[in-house]
PDB file of N, H, CA, C and O in Angstrom:
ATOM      1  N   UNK A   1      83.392  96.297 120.513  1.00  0.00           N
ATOM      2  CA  UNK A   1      83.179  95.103 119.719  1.00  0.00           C
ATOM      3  C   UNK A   1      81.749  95.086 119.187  1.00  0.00           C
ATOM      4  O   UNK A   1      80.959  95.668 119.929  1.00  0.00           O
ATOM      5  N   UNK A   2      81.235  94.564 118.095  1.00  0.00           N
ATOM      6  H   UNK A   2      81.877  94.091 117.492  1.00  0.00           H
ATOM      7  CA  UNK A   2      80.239  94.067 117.837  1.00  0.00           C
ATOM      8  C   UNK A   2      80.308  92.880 116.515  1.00  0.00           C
ATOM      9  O   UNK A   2      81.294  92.579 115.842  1.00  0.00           O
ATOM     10  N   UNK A   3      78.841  92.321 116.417  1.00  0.00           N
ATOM     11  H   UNK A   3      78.040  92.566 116.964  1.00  0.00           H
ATOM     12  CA  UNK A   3      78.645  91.087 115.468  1.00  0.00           C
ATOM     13  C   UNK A   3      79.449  91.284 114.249  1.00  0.00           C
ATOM     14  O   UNK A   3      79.798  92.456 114.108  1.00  0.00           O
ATOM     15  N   UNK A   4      79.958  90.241 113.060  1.00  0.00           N
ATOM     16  H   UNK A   4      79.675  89.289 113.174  1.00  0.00           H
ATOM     17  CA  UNK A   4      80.126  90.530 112.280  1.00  0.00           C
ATOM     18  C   UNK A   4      79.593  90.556 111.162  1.00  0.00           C
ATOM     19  O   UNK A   4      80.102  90.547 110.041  1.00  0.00           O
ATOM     20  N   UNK A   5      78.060  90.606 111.639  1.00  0.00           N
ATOM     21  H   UNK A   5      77.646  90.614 112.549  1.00  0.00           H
ATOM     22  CA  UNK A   5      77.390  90.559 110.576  1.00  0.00           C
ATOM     23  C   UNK A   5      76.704  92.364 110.551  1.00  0.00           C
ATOM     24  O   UNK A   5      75.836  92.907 109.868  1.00  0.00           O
ATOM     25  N   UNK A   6      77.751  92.918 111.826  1.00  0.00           N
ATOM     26  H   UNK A   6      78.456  92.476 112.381  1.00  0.00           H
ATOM     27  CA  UNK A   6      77.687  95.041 111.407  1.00  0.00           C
ATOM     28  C   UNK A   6      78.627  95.140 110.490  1.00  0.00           C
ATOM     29  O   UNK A   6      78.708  96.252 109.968  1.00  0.00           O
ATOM     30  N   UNK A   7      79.531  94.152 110.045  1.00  0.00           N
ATOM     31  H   UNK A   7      79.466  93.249 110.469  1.00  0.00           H
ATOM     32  CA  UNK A   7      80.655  95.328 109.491  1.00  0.00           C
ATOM     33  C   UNK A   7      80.127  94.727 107.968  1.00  0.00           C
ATOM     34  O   UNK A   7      79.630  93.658 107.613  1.00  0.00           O
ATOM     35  N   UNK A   8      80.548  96.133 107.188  1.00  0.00           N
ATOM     36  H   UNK A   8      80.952  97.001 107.477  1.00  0.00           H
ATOM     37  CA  UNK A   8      79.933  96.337 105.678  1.00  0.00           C
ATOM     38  C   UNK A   8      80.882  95.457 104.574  1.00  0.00           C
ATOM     39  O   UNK A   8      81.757  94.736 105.052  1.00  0.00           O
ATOM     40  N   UNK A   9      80.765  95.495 103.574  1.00  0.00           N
ATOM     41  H   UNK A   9      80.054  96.081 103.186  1.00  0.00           H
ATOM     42  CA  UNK A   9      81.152  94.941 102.962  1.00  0.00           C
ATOM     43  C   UNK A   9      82.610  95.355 101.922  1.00  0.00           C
ATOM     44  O   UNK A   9      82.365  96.067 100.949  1.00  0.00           O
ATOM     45  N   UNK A  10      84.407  94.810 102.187  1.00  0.00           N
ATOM     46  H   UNK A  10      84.607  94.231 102.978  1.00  0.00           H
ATOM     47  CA  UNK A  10      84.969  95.461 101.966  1.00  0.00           C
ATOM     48  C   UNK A  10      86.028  95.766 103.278  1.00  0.00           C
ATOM     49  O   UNK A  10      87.197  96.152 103.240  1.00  0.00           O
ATOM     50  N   UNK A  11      85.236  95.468 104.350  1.00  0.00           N
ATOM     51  H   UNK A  11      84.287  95.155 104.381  1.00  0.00           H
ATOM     52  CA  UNK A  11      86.292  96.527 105.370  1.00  0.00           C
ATOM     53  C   UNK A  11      86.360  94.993 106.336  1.00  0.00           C
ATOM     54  O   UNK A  11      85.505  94.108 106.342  1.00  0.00           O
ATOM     55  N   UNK A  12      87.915  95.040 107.265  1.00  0.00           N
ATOM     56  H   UNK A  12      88.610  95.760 107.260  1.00  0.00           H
ATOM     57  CA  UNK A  12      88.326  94.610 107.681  1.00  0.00           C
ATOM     58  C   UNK A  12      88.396  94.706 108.604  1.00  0.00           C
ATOM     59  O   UNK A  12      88.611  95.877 108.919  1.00  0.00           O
ATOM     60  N   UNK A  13      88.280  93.542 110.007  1.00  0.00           N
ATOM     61  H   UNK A  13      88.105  92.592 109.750  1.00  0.00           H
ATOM     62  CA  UNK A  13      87.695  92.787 111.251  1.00  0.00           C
ATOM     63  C   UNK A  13      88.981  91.919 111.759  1.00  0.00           C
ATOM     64  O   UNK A  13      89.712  91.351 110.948  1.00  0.00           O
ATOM     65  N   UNK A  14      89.138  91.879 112.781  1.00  0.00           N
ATOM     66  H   UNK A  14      88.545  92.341 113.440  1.00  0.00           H
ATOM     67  CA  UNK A  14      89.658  90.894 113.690  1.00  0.00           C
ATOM     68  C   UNK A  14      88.822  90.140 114.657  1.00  0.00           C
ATOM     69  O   UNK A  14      88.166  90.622 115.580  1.00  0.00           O
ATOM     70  N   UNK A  15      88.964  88.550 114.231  1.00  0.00           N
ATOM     71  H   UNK A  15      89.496  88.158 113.480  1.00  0.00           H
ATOM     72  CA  UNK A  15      87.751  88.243 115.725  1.00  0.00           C
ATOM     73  C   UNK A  15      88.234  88.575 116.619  1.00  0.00           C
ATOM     74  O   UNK A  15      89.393  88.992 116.604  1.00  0.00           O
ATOM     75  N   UNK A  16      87.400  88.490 117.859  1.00  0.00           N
ATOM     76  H   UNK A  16      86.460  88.151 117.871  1.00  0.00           H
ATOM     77  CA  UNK A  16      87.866  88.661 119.068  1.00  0.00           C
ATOM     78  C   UNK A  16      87.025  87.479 119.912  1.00  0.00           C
ATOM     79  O   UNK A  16      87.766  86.927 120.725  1.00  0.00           O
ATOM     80  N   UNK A  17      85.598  86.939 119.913  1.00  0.00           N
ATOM     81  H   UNK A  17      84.996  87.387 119.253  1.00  0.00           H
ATOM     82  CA  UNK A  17      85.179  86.373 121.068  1.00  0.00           C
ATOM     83  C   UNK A  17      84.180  85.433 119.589  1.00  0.00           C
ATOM     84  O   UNK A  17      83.716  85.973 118.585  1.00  0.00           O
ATOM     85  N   UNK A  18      84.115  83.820 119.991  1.00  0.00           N
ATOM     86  H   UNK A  18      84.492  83.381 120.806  1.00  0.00           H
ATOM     87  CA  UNK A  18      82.950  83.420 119.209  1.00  0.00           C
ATOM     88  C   UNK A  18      81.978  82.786 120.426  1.00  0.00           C
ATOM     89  O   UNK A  18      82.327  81.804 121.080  1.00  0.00           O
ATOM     90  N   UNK A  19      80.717  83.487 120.629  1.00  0.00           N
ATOM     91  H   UNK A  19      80.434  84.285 120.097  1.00  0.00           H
ATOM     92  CA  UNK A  19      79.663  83.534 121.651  1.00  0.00           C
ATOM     93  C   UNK A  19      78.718  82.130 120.961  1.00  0.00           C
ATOM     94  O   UNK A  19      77.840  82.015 120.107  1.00  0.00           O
ATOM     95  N   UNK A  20      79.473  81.195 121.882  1.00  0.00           N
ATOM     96  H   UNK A  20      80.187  81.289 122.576  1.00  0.00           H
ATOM     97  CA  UNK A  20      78.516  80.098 120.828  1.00  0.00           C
ATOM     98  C   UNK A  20      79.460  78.989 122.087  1.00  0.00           C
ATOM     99  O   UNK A  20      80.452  79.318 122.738  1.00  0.00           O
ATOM    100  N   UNK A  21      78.614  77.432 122.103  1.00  0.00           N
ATOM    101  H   UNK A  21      77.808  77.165 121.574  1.00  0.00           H
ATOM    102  CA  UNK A  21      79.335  76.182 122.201  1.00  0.00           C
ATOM    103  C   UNK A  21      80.562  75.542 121.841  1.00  0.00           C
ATOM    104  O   UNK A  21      81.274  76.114 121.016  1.00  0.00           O
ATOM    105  N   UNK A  22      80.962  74.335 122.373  1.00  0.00           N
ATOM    106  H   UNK A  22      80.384  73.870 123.043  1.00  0.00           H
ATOM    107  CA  UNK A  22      82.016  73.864 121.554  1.00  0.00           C
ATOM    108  C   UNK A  22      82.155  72.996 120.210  1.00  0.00           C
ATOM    109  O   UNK A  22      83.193  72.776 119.587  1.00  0.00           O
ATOM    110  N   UNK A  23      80.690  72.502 119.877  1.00  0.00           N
ATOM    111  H   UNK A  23      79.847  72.680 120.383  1.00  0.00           H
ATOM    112  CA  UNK A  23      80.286  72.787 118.774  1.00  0.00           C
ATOM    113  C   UNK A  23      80.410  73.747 117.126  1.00  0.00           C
ATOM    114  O   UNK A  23      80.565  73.266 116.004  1.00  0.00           O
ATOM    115  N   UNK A  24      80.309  74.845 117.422  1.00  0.00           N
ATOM    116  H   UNK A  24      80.183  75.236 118.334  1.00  0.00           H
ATOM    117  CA  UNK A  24      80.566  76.454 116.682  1.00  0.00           C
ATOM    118  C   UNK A  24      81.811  76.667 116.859  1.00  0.00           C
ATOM    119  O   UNK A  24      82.570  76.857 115.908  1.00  0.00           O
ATOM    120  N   UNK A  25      82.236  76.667 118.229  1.00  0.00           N
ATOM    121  H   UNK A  25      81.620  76.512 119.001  1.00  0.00           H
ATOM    122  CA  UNK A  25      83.981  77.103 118.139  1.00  0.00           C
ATOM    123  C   UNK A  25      84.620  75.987 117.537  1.00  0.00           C
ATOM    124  O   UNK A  25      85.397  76.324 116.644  1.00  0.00           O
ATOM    125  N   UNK A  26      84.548  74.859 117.727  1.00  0.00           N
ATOM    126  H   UNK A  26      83.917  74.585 118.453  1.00  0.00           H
ATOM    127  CA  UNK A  26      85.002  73.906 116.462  1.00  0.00           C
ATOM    128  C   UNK A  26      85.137  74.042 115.205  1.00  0.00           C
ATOM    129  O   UNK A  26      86.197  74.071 114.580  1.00  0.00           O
ATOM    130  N   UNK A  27      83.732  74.157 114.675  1.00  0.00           N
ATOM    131  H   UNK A  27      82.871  74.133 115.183  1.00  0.00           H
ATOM    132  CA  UNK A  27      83.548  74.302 113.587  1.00  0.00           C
ATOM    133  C   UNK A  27      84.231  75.545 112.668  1.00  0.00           C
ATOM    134  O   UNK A  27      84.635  75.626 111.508  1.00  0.00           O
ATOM    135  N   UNK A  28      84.119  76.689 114.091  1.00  0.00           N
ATOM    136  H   UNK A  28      83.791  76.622 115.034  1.00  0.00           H
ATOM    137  CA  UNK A  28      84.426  77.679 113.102  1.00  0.00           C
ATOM    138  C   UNK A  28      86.388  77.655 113.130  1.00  0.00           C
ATOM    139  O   UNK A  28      87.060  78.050 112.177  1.00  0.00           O
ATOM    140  N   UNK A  29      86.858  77.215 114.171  1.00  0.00           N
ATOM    141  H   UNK A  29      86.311  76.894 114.945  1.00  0.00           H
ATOM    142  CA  UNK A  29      88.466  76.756 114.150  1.00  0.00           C
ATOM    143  C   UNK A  29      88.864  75.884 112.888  1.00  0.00           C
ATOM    144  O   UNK A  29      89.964  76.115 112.387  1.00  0.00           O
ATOM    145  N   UNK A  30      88.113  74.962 112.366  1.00  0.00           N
ATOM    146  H   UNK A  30      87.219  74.774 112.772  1.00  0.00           H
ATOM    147  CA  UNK A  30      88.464  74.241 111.689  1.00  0.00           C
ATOM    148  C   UNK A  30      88.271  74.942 110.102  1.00  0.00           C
ATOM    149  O   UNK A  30      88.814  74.494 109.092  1.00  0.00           O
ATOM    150  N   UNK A  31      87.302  76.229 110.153  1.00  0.00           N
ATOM    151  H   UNK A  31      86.861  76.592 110.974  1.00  0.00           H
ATOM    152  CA  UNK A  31      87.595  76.914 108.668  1.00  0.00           C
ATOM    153  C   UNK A  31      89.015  77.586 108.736  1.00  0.00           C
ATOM    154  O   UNK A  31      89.582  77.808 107.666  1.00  0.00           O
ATOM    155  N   UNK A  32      89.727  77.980 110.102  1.00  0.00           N
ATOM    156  H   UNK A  32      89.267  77.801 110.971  1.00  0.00           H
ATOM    157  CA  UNK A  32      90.877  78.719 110.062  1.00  0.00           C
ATOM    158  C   UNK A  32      90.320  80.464 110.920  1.00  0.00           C
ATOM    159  O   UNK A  32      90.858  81.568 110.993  1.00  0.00           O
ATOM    160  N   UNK A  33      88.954  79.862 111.446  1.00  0.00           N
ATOM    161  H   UNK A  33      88.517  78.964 111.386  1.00  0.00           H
ATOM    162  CA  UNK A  33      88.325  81.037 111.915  1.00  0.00           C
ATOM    163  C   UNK A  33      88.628  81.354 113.969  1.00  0.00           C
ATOM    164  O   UNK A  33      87.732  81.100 114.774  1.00  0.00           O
ATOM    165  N   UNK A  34      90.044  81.927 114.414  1.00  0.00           N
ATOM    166  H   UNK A  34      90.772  82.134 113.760  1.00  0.00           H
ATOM    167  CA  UNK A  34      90.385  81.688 115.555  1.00  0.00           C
ATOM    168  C   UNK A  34      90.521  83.124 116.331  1.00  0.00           C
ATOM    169  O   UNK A  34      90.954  84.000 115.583  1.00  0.00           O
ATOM    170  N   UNK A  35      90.309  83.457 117.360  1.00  0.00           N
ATOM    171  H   UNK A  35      89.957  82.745 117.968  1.00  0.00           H
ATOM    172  CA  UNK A  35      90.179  84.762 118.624  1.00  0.00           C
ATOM    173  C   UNK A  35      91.446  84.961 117.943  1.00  0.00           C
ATOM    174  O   UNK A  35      92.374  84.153 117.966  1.00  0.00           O
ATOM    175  N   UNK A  36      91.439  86.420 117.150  1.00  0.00           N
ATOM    176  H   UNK A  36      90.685  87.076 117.132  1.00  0.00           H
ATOM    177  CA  UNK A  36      92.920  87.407 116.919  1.00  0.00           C
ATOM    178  C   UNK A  36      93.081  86.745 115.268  1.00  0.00           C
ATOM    179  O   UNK A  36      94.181  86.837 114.723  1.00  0.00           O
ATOM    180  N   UNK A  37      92.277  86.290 114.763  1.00  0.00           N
ATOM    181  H   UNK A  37      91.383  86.216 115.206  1.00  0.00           H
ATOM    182  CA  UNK A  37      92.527  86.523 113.380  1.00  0.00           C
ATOM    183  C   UNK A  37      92.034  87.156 112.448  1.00  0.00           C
ATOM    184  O   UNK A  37      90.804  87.137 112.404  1.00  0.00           O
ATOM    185  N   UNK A  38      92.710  87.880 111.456  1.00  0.00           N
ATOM    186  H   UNK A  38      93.709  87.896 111.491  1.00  0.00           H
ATOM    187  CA  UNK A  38      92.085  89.354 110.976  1.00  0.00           C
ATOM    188  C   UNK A  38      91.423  88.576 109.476  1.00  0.00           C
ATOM    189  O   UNK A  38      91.929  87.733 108.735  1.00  0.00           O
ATOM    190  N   UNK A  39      90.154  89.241 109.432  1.00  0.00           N
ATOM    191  H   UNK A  39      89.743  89.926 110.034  1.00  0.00           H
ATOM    192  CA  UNK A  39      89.224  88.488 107.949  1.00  0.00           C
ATOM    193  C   UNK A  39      88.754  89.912 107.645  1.00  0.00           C
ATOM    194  O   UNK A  39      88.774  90.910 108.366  1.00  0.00           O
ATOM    195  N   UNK A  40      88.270  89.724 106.227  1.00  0.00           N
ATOM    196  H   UNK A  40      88.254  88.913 105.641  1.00  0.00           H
ATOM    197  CA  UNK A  40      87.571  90.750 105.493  1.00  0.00           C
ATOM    198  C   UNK A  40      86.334  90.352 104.802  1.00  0.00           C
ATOM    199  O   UNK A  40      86.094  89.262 104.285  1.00  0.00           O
ATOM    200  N   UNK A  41      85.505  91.506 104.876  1.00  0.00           N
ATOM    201  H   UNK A  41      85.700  92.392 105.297  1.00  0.00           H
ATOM    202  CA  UNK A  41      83.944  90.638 104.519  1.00  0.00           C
ATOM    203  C   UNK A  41      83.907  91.275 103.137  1.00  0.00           C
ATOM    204  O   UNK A  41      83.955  92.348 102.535  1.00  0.00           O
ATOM    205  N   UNK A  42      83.779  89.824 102.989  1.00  0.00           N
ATOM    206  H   UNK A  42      83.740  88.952 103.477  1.00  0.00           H
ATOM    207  CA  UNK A  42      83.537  90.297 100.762  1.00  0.00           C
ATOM    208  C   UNK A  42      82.014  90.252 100.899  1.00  0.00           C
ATOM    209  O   UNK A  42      81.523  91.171 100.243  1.00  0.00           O
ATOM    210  N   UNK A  43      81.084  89.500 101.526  1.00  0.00           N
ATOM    211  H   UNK A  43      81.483  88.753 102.059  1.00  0.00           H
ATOM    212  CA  UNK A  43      79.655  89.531 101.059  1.00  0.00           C
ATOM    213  C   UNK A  43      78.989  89.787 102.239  1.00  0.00           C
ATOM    214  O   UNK A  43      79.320  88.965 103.093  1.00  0.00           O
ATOM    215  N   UNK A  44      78.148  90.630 102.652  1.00  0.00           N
ATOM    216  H   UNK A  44      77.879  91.298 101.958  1.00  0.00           H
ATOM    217  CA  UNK A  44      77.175  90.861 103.508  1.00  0.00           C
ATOM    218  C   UNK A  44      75.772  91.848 102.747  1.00  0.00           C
ATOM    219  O   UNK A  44      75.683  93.076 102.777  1.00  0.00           O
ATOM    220  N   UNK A  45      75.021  91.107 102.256  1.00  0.00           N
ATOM    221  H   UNK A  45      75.094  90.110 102.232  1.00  0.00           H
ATOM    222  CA  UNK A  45      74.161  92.192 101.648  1.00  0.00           C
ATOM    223  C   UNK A  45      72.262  92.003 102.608  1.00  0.00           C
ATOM    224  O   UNK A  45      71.082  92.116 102.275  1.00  0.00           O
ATOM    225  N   UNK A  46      73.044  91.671 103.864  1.00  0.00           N
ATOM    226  H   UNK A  46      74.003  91.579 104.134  1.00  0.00           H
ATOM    227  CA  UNK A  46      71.748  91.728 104.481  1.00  0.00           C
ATOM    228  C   UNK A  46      70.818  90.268 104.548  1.00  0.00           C
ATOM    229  O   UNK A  46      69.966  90.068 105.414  1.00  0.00           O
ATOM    230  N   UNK A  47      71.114  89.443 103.616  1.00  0.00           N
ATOM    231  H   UNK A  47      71.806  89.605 102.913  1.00  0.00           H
ATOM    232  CA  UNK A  47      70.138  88.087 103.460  1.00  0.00           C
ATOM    233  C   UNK A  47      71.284  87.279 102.502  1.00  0.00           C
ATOM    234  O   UNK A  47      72.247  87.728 101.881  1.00  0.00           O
ATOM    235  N   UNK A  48      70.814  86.018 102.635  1.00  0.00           N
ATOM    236  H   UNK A  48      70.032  85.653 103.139  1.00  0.00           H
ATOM    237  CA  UNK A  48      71.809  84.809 101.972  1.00  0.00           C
ATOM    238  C   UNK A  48      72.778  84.591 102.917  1.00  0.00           C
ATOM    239  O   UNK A  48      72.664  84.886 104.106  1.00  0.00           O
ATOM    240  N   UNK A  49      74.159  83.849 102.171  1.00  0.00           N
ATOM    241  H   UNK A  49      74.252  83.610 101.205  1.00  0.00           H
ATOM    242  CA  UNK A  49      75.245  83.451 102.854  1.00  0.00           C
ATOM    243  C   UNK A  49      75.826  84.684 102.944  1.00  0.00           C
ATOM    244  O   UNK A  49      75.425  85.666 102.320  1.00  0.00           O
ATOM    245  N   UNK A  50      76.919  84.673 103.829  1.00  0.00           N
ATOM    246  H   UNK A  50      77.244  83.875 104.336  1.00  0.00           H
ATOM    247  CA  UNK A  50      77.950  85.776 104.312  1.00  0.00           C
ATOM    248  C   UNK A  50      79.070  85.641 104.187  1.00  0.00           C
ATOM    249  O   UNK A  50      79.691  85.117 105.113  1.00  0.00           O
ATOM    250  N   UNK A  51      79.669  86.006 103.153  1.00  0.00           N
ATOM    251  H   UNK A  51      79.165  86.431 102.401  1.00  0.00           H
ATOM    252  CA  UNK A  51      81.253  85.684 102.791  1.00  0.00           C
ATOM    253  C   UNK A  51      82.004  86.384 103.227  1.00  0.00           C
ATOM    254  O   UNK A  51      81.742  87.545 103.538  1.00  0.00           O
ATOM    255  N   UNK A  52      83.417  85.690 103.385  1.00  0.00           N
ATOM    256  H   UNK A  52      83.630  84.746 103.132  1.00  0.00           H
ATOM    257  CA  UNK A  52      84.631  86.390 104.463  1.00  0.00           C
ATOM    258  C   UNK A  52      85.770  86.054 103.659  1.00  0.00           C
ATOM    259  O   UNK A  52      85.605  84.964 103.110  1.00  0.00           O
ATOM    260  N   UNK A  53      86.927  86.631 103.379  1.00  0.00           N
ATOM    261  H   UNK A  53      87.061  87.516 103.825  1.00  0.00           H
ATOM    262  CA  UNK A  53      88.256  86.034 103.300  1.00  0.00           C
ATOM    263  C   UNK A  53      88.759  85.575 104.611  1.00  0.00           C
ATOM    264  O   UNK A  53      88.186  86.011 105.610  1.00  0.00           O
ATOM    265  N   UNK A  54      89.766  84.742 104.753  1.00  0.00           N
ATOM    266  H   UNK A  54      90.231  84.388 103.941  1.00  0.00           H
ATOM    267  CA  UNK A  54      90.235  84.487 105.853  1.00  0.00           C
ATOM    268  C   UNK A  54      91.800  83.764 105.442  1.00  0.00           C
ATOM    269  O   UNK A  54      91.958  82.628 104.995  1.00  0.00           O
ATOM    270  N   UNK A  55      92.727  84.641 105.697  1.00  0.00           N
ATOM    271  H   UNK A  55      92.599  85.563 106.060  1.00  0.00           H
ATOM    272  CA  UNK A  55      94.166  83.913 105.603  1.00  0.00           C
ATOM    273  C   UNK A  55      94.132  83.306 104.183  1.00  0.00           C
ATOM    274  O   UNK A  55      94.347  82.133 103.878  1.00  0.00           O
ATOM    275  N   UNK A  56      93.736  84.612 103.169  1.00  0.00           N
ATOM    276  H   UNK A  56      93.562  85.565 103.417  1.00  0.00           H
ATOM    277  CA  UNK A  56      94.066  83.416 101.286  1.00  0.00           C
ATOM    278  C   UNK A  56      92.626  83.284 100.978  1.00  0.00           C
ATOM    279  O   UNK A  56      92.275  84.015 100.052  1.00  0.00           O
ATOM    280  N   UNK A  57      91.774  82.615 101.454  1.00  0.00           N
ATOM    281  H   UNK A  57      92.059  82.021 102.207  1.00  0.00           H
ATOM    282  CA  UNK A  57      90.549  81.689 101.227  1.00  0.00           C
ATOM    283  C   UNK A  57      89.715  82.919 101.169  1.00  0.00           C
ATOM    284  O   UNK A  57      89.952  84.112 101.355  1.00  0.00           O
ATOM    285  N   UNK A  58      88.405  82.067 100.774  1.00  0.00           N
ATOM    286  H   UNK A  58      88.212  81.098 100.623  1.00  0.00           H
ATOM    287  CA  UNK A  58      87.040  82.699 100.971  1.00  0.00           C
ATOM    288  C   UNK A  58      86.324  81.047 101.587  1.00  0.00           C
ATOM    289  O   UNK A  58      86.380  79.852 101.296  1.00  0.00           O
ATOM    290  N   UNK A  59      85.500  82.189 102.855  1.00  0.00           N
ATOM    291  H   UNK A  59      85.454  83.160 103.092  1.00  0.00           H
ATOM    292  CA  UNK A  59      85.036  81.186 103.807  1.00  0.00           C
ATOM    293  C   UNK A  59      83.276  81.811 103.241  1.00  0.00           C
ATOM    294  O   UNK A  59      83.059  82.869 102.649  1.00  0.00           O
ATOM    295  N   UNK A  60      82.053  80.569 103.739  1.00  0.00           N
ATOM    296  H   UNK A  60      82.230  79.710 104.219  1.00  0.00           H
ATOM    297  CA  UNK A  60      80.714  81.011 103.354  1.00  0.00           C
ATOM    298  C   UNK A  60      80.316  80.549 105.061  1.00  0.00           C
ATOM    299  O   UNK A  60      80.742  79.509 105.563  1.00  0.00           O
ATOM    300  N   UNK A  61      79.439  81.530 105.787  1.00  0.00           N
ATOM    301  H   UNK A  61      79.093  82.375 105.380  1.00  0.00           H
ATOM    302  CA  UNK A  61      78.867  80.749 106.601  1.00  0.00           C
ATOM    303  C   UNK A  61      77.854  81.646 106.619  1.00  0.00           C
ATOM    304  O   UNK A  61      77.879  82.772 106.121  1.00  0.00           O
ATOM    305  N   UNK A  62      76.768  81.021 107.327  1.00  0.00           N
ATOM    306  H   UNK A  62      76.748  80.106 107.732  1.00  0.00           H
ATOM    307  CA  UNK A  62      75.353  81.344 107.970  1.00  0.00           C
ATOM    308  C   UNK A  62      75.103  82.201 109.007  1.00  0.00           C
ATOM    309  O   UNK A  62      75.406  82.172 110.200  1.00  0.00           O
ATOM    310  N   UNK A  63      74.271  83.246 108.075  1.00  0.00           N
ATOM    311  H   UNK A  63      74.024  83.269 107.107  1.00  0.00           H
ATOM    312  CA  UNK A  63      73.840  84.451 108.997  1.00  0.00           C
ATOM    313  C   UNK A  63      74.008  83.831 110.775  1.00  0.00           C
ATOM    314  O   UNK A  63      74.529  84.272 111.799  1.00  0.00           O
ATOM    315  N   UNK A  64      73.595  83.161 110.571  1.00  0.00           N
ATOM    316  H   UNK A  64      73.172  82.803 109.739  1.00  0.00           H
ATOM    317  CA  UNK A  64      73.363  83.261 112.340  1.00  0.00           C
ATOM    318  C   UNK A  64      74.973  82.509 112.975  1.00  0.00           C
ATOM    319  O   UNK A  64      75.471  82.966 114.004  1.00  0.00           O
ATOM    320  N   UNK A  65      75.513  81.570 112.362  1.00  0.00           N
ATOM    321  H   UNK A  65      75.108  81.199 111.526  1.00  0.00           H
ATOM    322  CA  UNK A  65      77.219  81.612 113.126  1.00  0.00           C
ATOM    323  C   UNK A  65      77.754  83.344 112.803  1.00  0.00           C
ATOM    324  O   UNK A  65      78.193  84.033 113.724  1.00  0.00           O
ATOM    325  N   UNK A  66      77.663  83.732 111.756  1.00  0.00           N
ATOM    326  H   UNK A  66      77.306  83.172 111.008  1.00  0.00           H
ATOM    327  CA  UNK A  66      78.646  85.502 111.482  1.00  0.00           C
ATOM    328  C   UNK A  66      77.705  86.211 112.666  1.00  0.00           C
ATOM    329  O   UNK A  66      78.221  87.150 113.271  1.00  0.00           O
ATOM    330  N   UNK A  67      76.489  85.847 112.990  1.00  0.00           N
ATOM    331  H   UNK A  67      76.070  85.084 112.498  1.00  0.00           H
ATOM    332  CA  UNK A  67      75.902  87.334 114.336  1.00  0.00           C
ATOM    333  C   UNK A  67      76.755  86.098 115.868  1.00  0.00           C
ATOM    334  O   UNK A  67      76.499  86.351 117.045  1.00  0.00           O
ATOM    335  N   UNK A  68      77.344  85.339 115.621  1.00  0.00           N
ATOM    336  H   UNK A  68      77.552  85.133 114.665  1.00  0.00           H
ATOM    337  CA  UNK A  68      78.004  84.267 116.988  1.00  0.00           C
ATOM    338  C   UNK A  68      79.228  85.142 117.160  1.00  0.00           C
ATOM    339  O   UNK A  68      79.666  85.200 118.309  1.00  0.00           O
ATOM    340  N   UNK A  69      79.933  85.913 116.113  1.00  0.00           N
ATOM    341  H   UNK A  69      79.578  85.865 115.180  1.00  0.00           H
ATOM    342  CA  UNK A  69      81.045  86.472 116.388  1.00  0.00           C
ATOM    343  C   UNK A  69      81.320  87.471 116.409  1.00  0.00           C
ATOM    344  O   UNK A  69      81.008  88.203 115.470  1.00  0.00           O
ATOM    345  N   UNK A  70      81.923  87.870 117.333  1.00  0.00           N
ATOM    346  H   UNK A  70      82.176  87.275 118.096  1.00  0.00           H
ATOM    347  CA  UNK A  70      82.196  89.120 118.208  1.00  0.00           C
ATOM    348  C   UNK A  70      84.089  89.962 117.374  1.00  0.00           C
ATOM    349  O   UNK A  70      85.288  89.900 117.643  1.00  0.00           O
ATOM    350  N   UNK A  71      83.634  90.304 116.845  1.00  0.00           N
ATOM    351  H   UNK A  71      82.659  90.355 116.627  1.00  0.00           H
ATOM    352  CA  UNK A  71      85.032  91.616 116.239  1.00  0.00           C
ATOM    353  C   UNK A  71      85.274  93.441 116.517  1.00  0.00           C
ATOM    354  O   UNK A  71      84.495  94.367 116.746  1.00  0.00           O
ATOM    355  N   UNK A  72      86.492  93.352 116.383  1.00  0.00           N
ATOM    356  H   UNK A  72      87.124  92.600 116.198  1.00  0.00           H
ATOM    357  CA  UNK A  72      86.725  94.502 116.314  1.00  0.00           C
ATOM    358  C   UNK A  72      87.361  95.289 115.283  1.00  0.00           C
ATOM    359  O   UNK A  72      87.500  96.504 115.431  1.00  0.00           O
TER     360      UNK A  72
END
């Protein structure tokens, strides 16, 4: 496993663990972001927001929730 702010841009992830409060795991449940759901990272270019598809959508979150989650 590692963060998902290693995997490049293009290639496809399953979470597995979000290393954070119940706070973050909230938050990130309520984008549709849950342990065993498969996303693909459209934007990671190192700085700014970090874009993901997730189930249809495009999700935006903050460098530091995408290094909270743990994929494989």
């Amino acid at each position: 496993m590692m963060p998902l702010t290693k995997v490049q841009e293009g290639a496809k992830a399953i979470l597995r663990v979000v290393d954070g409060g119940q706070e973050l795991r909230g938050r990130l449940a309520s984008l549709g972001l849950l342990p065993g759901t498969e996303l693909e990272v459209i934007r990671n270019s190192g700085h700014g927001p970090f874009v993901i598809a997730v189930k249809g959508s495009r999700v935006v979150i903050g460098r530091g929730m995408a290094s909270r989650m743990e994929v494989e």
